[in-house]
C-alpha positions as CSV (number, residue, x, y, z in Angstrom):
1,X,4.8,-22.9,0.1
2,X,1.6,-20.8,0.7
3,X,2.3,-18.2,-1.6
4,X,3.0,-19.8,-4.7
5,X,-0.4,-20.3,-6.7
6,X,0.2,-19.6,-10.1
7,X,-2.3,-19.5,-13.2
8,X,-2.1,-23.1,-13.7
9,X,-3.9,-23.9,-10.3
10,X,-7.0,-22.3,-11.5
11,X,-7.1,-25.0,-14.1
12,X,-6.9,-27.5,-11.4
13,X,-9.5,-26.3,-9.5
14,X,-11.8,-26.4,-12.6
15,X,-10.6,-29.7,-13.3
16,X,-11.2,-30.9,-9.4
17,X,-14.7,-29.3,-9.7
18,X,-15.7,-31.2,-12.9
19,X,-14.2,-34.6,-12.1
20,X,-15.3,-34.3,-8.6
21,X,-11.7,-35.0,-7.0
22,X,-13.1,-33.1,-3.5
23,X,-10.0,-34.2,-1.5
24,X,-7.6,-31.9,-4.3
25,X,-10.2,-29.4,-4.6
26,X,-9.9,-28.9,-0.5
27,X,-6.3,-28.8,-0.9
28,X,-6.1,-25.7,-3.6
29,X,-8.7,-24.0,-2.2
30,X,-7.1,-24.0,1.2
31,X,-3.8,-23.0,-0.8
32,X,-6.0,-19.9,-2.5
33,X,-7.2,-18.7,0.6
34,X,-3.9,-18.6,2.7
35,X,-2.1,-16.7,0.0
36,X,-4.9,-14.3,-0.5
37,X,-5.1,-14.3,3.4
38,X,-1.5,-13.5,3.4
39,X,-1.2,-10.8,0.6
40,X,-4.0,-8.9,2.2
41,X,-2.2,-8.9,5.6
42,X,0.9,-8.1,3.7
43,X,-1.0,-4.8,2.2
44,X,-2.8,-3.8,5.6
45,X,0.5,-3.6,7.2
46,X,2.3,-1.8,4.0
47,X,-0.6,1.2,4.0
48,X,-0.7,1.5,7.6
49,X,3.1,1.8,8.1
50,X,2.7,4.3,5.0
51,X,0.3,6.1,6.7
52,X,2.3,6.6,9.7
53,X,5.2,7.7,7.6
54,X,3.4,9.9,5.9
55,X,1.8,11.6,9.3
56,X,5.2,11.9,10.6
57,X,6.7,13.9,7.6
58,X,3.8,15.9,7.3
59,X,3.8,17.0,11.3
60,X,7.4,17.7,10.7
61,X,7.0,19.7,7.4
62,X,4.1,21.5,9.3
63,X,6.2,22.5,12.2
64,X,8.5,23.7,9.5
65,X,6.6,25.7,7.9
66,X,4.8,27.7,10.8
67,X,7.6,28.3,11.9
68,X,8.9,29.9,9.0
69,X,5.6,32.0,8.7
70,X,6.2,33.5,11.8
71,X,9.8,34.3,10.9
72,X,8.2,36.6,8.7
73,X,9.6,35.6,5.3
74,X,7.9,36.7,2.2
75,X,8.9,33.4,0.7
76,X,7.3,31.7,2.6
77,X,4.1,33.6,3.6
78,X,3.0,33.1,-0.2
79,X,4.1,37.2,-0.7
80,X,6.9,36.5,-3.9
81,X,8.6,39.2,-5.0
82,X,9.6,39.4,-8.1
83,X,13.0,41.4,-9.8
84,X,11.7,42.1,-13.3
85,X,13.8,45.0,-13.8
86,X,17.3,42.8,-15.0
């Protein structure tokens, strides 16, 4: 499988490098770069559908809240008011 390259694999592409072994060495690198290909892909799509999410709540949350500052609410306008008398 593409994704499995574990610690041990850099040790073999040392050891194909020193003893020469080109054929191997071809093999892991190609290995290396499809699962680094594949995790970047992977974390492109992650932040961009985290992006959207996060465009999404914030329009709604906007919406929200101008809505609530025309209401008039002192809550909400940022005027608290305070009971300190109890």
């Amino acid at each position: 499988m593409c994704l499995t390259f574990e610690n041990m694999e850099w040790g073999d592409i040392g050891k194909a490098l020193v003893t020469k072994d080109w054929g191997r060495m071809k093999g892991l690198v190609i290995r290396f770069a499809c699962a680094t290909t594949t995790l970047a892909l992977l974390n492109a799509t992650l932040k961009y559908y985290i992006s959207t999410l996060r465009e999404q709540v914030g329009g709604a949350r906007d919406a929200h809240t101008r809505a609530d500052w025309g209401a008039g609410d002192a809550h909400t306008s940022g005027r608290r008011t305070h009971n300190t008398s109890a």
